[in-house]
ZAMARGU-4260 file (C-alpha; in steps of 0.2 Angstrom, whole numbers, plus 5000, padded with zeros to 4 digits):
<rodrens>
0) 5000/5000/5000 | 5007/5016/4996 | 5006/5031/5009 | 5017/5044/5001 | 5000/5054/4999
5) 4994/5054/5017 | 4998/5064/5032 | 5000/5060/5050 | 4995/5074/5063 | 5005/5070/5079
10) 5001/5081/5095 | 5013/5081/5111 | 5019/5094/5121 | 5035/5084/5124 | 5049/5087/5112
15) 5055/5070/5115 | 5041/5060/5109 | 5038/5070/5096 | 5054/5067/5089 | 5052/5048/5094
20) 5037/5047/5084 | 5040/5057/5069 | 5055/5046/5067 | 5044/5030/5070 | 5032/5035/5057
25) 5040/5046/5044 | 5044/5031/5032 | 5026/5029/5030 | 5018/5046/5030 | 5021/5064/5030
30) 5023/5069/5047 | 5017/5087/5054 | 5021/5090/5075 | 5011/5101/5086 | 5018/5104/5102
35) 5005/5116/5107 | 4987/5108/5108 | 4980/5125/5108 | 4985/5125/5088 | 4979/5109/5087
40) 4962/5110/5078 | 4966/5122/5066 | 4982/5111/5061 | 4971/5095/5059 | 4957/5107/5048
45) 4968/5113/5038 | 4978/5097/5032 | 4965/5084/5034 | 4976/5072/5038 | 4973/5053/5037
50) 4976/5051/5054 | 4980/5060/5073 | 4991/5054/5085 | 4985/5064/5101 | 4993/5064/5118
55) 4981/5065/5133 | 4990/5072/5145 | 4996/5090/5141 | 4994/5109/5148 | 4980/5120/5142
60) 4969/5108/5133 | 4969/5090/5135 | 4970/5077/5123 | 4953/5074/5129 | 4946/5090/5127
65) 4957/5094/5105 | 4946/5075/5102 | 4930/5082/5108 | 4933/5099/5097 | 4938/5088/5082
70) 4922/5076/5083 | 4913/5093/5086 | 4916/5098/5067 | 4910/5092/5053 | 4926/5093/5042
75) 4937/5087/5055 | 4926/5073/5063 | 4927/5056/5053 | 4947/5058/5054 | 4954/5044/5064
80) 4962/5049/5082 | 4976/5038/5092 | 4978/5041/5111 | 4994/5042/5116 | 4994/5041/5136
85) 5004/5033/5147 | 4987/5029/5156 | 4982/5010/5155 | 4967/5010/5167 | 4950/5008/5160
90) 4942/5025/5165 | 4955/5034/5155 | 4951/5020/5139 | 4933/5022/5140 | 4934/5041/5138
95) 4945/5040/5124 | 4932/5027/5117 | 4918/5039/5120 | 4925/5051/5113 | 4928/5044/5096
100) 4946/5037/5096 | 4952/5019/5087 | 4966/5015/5096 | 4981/5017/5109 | 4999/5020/5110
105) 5007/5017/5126 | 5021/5027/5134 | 5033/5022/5134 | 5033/5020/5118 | 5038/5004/5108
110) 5043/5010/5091 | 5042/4995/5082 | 5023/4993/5087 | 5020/5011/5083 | 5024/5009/5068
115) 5016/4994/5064 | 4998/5001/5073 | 5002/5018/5062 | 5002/5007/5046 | 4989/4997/5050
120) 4977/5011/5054 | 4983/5020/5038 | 4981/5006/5027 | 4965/5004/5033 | 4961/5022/5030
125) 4970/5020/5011 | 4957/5008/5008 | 4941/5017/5015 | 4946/5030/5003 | 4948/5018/4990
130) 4931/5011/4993 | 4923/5028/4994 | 4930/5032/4978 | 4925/5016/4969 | 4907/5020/4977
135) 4905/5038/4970 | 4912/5030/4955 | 4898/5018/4954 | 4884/5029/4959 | 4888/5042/4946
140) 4888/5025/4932 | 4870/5021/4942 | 4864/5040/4940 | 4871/5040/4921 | 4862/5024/4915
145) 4846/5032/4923 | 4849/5047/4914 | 4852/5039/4899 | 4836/5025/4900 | 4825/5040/4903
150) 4832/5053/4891 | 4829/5039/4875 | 4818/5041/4863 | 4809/5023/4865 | 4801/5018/4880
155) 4811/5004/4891 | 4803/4992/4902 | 4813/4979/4914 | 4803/4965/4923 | 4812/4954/4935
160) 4810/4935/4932 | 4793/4934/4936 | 4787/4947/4925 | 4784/4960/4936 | 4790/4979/4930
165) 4806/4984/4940 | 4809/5001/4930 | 4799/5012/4915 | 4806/5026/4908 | 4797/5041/4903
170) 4792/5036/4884 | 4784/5019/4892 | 4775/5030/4906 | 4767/5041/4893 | 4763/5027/4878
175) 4755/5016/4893 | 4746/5030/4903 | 4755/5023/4920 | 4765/5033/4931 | 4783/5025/4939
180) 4774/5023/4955 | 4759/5016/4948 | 4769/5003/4936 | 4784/4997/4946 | 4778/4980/4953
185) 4763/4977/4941 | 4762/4964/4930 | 4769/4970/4913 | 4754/4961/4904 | 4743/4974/4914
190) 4754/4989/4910 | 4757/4985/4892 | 4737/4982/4884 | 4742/4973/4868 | 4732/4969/4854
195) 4732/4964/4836 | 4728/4980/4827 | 4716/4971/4816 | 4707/4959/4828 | 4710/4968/4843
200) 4714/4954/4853 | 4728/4952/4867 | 4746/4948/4861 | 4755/4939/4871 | 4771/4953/4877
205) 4787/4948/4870 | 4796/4949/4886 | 4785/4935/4895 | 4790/4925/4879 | 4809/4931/4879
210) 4809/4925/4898 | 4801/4906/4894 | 4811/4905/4879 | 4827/4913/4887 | 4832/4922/4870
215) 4829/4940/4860 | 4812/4939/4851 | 4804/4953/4842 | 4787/4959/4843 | 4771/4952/4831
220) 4766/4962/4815 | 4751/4974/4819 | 4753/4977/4836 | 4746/4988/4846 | 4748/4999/4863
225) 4730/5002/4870 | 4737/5016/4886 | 4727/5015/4900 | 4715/5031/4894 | 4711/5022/4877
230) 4723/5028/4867 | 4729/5018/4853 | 4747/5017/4848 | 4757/5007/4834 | 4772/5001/4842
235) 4788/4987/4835 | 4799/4981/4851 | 4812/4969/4852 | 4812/4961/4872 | 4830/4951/4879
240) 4829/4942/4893 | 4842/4948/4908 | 4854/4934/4912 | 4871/4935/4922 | 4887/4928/4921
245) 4882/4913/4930 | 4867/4911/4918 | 4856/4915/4930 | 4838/4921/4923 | 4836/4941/4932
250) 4823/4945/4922 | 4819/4955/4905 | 4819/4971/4897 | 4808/4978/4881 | 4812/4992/4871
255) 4797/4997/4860 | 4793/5014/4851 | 4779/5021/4842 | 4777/5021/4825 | 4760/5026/4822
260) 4766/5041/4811 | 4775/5030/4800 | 4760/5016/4797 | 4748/5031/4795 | 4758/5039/4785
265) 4760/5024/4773 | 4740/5022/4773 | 4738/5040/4769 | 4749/5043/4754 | 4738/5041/4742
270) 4725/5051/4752 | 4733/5065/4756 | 4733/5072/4741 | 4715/5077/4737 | 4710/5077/4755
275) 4711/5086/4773 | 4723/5078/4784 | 4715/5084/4802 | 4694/5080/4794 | 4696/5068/4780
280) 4685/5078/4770 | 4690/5083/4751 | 4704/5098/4750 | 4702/5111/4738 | 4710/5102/4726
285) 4698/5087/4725 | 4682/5099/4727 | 4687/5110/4710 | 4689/5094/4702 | 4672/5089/4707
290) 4666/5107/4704 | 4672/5107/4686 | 4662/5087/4683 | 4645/5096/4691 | 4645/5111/4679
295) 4651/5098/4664 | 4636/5087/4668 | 4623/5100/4673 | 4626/5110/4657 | 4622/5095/4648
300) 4607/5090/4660 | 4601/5110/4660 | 4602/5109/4677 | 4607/5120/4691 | 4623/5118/4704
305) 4626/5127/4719 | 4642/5132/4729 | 4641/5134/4746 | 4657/5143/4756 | 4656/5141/4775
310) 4665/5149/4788 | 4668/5147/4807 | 4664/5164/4813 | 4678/5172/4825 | 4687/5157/4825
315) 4705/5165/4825 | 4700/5174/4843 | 4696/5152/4848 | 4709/5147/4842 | 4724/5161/4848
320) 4715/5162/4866 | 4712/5140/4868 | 4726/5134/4859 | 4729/5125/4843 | 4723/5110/4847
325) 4707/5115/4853 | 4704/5125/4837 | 4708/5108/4829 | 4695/5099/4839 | 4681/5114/4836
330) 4686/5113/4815 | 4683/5093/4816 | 4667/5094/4825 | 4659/5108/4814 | 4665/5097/4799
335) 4653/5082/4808 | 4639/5093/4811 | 4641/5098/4792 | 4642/5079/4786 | 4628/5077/4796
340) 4618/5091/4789 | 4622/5090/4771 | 4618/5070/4769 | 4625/5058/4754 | 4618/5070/4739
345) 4634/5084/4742 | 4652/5084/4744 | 4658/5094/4758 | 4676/5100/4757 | 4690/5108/4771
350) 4696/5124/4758 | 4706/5135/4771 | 4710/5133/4791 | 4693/5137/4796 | 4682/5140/4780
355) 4672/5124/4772 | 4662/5121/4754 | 4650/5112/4748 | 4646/5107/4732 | 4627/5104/4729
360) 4620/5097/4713 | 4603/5093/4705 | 4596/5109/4719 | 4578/5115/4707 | 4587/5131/4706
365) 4592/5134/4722 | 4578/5132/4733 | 4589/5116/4741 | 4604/5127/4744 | 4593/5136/4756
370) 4587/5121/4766 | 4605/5116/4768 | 4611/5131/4771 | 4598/5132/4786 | 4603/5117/4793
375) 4622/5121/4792 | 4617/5136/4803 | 4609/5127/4817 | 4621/5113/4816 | 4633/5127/4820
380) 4623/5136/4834 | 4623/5121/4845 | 4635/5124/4858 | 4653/5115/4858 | 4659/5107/4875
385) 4677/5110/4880 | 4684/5104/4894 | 4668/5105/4903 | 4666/5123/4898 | 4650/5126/4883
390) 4655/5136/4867 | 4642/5146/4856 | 4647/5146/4838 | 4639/5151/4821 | 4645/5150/4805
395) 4645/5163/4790 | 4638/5156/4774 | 4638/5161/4754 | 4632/5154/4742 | 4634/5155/4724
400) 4626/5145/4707 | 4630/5139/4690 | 4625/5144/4677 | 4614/5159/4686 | 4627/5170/4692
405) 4644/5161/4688 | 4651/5152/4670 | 4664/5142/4679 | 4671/5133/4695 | 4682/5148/4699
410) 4672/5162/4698 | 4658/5149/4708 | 4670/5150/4722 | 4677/5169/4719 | 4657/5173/4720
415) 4653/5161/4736 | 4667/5169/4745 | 4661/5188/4741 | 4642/5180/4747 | 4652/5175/4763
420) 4658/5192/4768 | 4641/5199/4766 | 4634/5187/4778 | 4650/5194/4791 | 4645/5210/4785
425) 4626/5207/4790 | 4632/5203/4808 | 4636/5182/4805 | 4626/5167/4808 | 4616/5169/4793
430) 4618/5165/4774 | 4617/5176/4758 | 4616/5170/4739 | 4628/5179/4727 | 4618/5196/4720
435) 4620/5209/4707 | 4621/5221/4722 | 4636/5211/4729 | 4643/5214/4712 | 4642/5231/4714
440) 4651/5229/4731 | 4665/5220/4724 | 4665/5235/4709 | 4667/5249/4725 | 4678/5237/4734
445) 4689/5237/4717 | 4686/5257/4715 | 4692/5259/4734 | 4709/5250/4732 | 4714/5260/4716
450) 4710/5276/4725 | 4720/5269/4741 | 4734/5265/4726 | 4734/5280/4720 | 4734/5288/4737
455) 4748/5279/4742 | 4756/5281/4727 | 4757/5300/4726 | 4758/5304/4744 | 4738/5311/4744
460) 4736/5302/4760 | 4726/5315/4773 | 4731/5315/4791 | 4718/5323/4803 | 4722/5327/4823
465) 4709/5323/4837 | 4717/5332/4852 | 4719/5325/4870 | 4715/5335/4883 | 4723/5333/4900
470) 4711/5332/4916 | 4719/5341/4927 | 4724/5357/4917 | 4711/5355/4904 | 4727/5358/4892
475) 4730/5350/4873 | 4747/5343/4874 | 4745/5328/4863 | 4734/5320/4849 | 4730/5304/4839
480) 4732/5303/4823 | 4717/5296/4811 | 4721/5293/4792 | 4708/5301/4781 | 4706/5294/4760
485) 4695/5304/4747 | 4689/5298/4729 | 4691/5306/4714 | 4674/5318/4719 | 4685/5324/4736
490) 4674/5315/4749 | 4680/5306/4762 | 4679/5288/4761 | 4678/5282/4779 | 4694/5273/4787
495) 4682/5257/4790 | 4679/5256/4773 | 4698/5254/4768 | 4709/5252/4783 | 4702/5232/4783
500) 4705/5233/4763 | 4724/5242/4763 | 4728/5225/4778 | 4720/5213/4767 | 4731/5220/4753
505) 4746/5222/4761 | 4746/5239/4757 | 4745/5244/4775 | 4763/5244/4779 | 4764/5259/4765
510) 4749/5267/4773 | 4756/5268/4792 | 4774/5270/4788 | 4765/5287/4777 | 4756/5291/4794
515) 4769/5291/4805 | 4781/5303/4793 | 4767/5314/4791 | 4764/5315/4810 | 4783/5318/4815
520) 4785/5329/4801 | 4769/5340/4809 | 4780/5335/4826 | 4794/5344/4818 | 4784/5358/4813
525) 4777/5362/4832 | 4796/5361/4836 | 4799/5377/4827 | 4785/5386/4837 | 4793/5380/4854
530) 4780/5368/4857 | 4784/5352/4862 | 4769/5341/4854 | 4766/5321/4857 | 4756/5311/4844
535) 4748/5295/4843 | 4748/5284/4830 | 4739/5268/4825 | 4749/5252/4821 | 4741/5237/4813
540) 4745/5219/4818 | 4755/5217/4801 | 4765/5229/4804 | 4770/5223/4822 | 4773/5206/4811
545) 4787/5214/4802 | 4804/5212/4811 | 4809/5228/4801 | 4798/5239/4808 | 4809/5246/4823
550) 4821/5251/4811 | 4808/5258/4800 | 4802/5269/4815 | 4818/5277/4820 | 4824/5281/4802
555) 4808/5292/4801 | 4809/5299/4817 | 4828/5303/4814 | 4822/5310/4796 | 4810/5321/4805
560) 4824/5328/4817 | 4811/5325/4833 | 4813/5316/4849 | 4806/5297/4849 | 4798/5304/4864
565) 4785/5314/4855 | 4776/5297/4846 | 4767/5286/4854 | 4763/5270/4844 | 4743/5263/4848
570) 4742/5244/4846 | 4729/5232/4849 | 4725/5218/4860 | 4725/5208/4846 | 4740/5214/4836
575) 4750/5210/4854 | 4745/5192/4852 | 4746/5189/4833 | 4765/5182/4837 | 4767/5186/4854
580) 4786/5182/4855 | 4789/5194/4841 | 4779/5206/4843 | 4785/5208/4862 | 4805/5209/4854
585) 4799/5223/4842 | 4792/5232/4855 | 4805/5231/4865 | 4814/5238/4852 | 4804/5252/4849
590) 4802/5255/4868 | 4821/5257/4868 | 4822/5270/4855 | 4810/5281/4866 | 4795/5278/4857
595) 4780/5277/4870 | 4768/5263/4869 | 4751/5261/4870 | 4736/5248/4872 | 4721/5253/4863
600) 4702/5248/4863 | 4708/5239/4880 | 4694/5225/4885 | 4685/5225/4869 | 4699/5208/4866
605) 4710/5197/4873 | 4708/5206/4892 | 4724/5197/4896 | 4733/5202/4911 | 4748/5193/4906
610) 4753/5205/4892 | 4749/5222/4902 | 4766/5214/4913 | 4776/5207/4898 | 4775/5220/4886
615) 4782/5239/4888 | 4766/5247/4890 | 4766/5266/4895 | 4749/5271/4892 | 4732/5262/4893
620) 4716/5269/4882 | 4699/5265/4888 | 4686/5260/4872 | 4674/5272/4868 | 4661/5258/4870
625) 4664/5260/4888 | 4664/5278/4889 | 4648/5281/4879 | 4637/5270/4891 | 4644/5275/4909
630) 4632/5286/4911 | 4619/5276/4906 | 4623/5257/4912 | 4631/5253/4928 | 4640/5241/4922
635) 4648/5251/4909 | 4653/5263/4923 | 4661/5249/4934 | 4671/5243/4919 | 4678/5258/4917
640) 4682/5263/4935 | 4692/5244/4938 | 4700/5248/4920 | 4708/5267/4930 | 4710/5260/4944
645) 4721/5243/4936 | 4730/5257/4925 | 4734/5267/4940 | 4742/5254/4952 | 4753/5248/4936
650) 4757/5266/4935 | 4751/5267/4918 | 4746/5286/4908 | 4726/5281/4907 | 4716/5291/4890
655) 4698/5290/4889 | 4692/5292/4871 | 4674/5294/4863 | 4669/5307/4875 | 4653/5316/4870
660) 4647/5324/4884 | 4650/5335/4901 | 4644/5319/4910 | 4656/5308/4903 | 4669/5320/4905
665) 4666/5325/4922 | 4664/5306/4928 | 4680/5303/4922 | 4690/5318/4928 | 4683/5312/4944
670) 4689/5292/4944 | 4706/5300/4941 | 4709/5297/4921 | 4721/5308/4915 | 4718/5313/4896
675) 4703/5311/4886 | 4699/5313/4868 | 4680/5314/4862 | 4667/5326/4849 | 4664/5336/4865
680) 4680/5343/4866 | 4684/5342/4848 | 4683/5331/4832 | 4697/5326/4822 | 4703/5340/4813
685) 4717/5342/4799 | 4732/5349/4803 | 4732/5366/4796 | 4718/5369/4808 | 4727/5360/4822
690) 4742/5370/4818 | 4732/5386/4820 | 4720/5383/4835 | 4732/5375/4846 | 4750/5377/4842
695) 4750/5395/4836 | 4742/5400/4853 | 4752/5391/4863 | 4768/5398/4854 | 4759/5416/4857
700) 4754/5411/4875
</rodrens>
């Protein structure tokens, strides 16, 4: 045994036998002396030595009293301590015992014994070392084998050699529906349900056959999982029974993993292509097919097809607050209830995330589309369950026919789609056929966008002011911003009529980035006056979607020569929650240029807490539809009041807007709002007048 590595603490206040002993031991240790037991402790905890050889008798502290310290400490406590002492009664040996010691050298000393009880102690101590090693060394092999049995991809199950589950790792809890504490000791036959996946009956489980056959076997063709909810998974396995050296039978272990993907998606190949993944029903692709066969075979018949589009109404704001998977359980329920409705005689069809189509032939001019479309509407009214909560729905519904008002599939479906948005447009949960006045809707709608081209395109945009007034002083010292269009006559062509238009288009990125250099221009122009002016301006959700759009906002601002103190940017409850990740890195962005935020038309969406801490709000705007009816509903008022009063212990500026009257006014100066915007103070005006009623006097002021 090799002892070049350990150290022998000796403690004795006599010269002598200090010398006598370091000499004694010195070939097998490195030897530190203390002479003074009052250094003692601190020399044994800062060497840690492998071992102590203590005197008992000395001045100051007894050998006695440095052992009691030492046992005292943690760090110091498991090192072995040897009594010198010239003592040989029992009294004296039972303390040493009780006070931790493991042996005793007798004065006088015998150096040959010494030695050989030093070497004995210190090879015993080499090898608790040793062991203790060897033991971590194990224990970390132990902890990385469960690491790595839990972190694979397949699930693992051992049995001992009666059959009976000793470990499962995560994928095997999760595929089988049991928990480790529920699993270890069951039966594996009870844990793993398996079944043919054509019979459905029980499959005997490959690691009960690899223990009675003593060998690797694989699992049978089309097997099943059935987990303990019901759930059914296609899973391959090999099993190996767990034999030791001495060919002893420990038990078994399977390894499985679930390959329904893999058999679905060989099943579905062929499918796939002309059909909807998440309903089964026919894609777009199938139904034009079929829609182009109808018109072939009615024109030939002299008969009549109809073309129904269907749509989920507000199923985005479903599916963004419940979850993707809910909106996938809501879009494969209504496409039941729609089967059901329609019968054997149409051909329902998936043709977007939430929209559907049906294709109706053989309909005596229409009056069948009607009953159908009636059906589909209560099918939809009836409320959805999810997790034990109900959910009203209706659906939006167009409907378009061949050869009445359309010559070919596509414009059939371009014509049903147009029907669709009427039906929105009527307030939703009804249904509207394709008419000669929706024509003329689709000519304004066309008429619009080439006057919002043209707009755009020659910088004719008009921005109009609508000031905010501050409570407390009655003062203008901000305004929002509202975009104003005319036609070709020069009247106004309201924002709701082509703000929705320019987003549909894309075209609103052009409009708002527009917007914004024409209000920090205006800034710029208040500047000169020595007024220091902030305005708000809108921002829609697609633009928030545009990872440029920081940088877009500063280069104007720093075109303008203003502070990005004097624009604050409005957004929506749902523009935050569009993409919420980016949209809360752009406005970080933006808040780090200066810019100030703010959360418009709050309550009339999402009403999520979680964003009003996430996001860098600075100001919160309560909707008008609040303000209008606070002095009329109660409830209207309380809303408004727990909206302050949330905006004022987040410490959040609070604007009022839609304020049109002395009552509203006055109730909110009173619950503590701080700016307000409304027609009783003033309606938006353009800037020339702004310019004139507000920043001209306030210069001369």
């Amino acid at each position: 045994m090799d002892f070049e590595k350990q150290t022998v603490v000796v403690i004795d206040d006599e010269p002598t036998t200090l010398l006598m002993l370091e000499s004694a031991i010195e070939a097998l240790a490195h030897v530190i002396t203390v002479s003074d037991s009052a250094e003692a402790f601190s020399v044994v905890a800062k060497t840690q030595p492998a071992l102590v050889l203590l005197d008992v008798s000395m001045p100051g502290l007894s050998g006695f009293d440095v052992c009691e310290q030492l046992k005292s400490y943690a760090n110091t406590a498991s090192i072995p301590v040897i009594f010198i002492t010239s003592h040989s009664d029992s009294e004296h040996e039972t303390t040493a015992l009780a006070l931790g010691a493991i042996d005793f050298i007798s004065k006088p000393i015998d150096v040959t014994l010494c030695r050989m009880r030093v070497k004995n102690h210190l090879t015993i101590q080499a090898q608790s070392d040793m062991l203790s090693t060897m033991n971590g060394k194990l224990e970390a092999e132990k902890k990385q084998l469960d690491v790595t049995l839990r972190s694979i991809a397949d699930g693992v199950i051992s049995t001992d050699a009666s059959g009976d589950i000793t470990f499962i790792n995560p994928v095997a809890q999760r595929l089988s529906g049991y928990s480790e504490a529920e699993a270890l000791g069951q039966p594996i036959n009870v844990v793993m349900n398996l079944r043919d996946a054509t019979t459905n009956s029980v499959m005997l489980n490959p690691a009960i056959y690899a223990l009675e056959v003593r060998r690797p076997v694989a699992m049978a063709y089309n097997a099943t999982l059935v987990s303990r909810h019901n759930q059914i998974f296609r899973v391959e396995d090999t099993a190996s029974p767990i034999i030791d050296d001495q060919g002893n039978l420990l038990g078994a272990v399977i390894v499985f993993q679930d390959v329904s993907e893999a058999v679905e998606m060989a099943v579905k190949m062929t499918h796939l292509t002309n059909h909807d993944q998440l309903t089964g029903l026919p894609n777009r692709v199938l139904l034009h097919d079929r829609v182009m066969q109808a018109i072939t075979r009615s024109f030939n018949a002299k008969q009549s097809v109809a073309l129904m589009l269907i749509d989920i109404d507000n199923f985005k704001y479903l599916n963004d607050s419940l979850g993707h998977q809910v909106g996938d359980f809501i879009i494969a329920s209504v496409a039941k209830r729609l089967s059901a409705a329609m019968g054997d005689n149409a051909t329902l069809a998936r043709v977007g995330g939430d929209e559907f189509a049906c294709l109706l032939t053989d309909n005596g001019m229409g009056f069948s589309a009607d009953s159908i479309a009636m059906k589909c509407l209560q099918k939809g009214r009836e409320p959805i369950e999810i997790d034990g909560k109900s959910h009203q729905l209706s659906l939006s519904i167009g409907i378009s026919l061949y050869p009445q008002d359309a010559a070919n599939a596509e414009e059939m479906m371009r014509h049903a789609d147009t029907a669709m948005y009427r039906s929105k447009s009527k307030g939703k949960d009804t249904f509207s056929f394709f008419s000669h006045d929706l024509q003329h809707a689709m000519h304004h709608r066309v008429e619009t966008e080439i006057c919002l081209r043209n707009a755009l395109d020659n910088d004719l945009l008009a921005v109009y002011l609508q000031p905010k007034y501050k409570f407390s002083c009655n003062d203008v010292i901000s305004a929002e911003a509202l975009v104003r269009l005319f036609d070709e006559n020069g009247n106004v062509i309201g924002p709701d009529a082509f703000i929705p238009l320019a987003e549909e288009t894309g075209l609103i990125h052009l409009l708002g980035k527009q917007v914004l250099r024409k209000s920090c221009e205006f800034v710029a122009k208040c500047n000169t006056k020595g007024v220091d002016l902030k305005v708000a301006v809108n921002v829609a959700a697609k633009q928030l979607a545009d990872p440029g759009f920081a940088t877009e906002v500063k280069q104007i601002i720093d075109e303008a020569g203003i502070f990005p103190s004097s624009i604050e940017l409005e957004v929506t409850e749902s523009a935050l929650m569009h993409d919420f990740e980016q949209t809360r890195t752009i406005l970080n962005s933006l808040a780090s240029l200066g810019v100030t935020i703010a959360l418009d038309d709050f309550g009339t969406g999402y009403s999520s807490l979680s964003y009003l801490r996430q996001f860098p709000l600075n100001v919160l705007k309560i909707d008008r539809s609040f303000v209008i009816d606070m002095d009329k509903e109660q409830q209207a008022y309380d809303i408004v009041t727990a909206i302050v009063q949330l905006a004022l212990s987040l410490d959040l500026s609070i604007v009022a807007e839609g304020i049109e009257t002395k009552a509203h006014y006055d109730s909110l100066q009173e619950l503590g709002c701080h700016y307000g915007q409304g027609y009783y103070m003033c309606k938006p005006i353009t800037l020339d007048s702004f310019f004139e009623k507000y920043i001209v006097k306030s210069a001369v002021a």
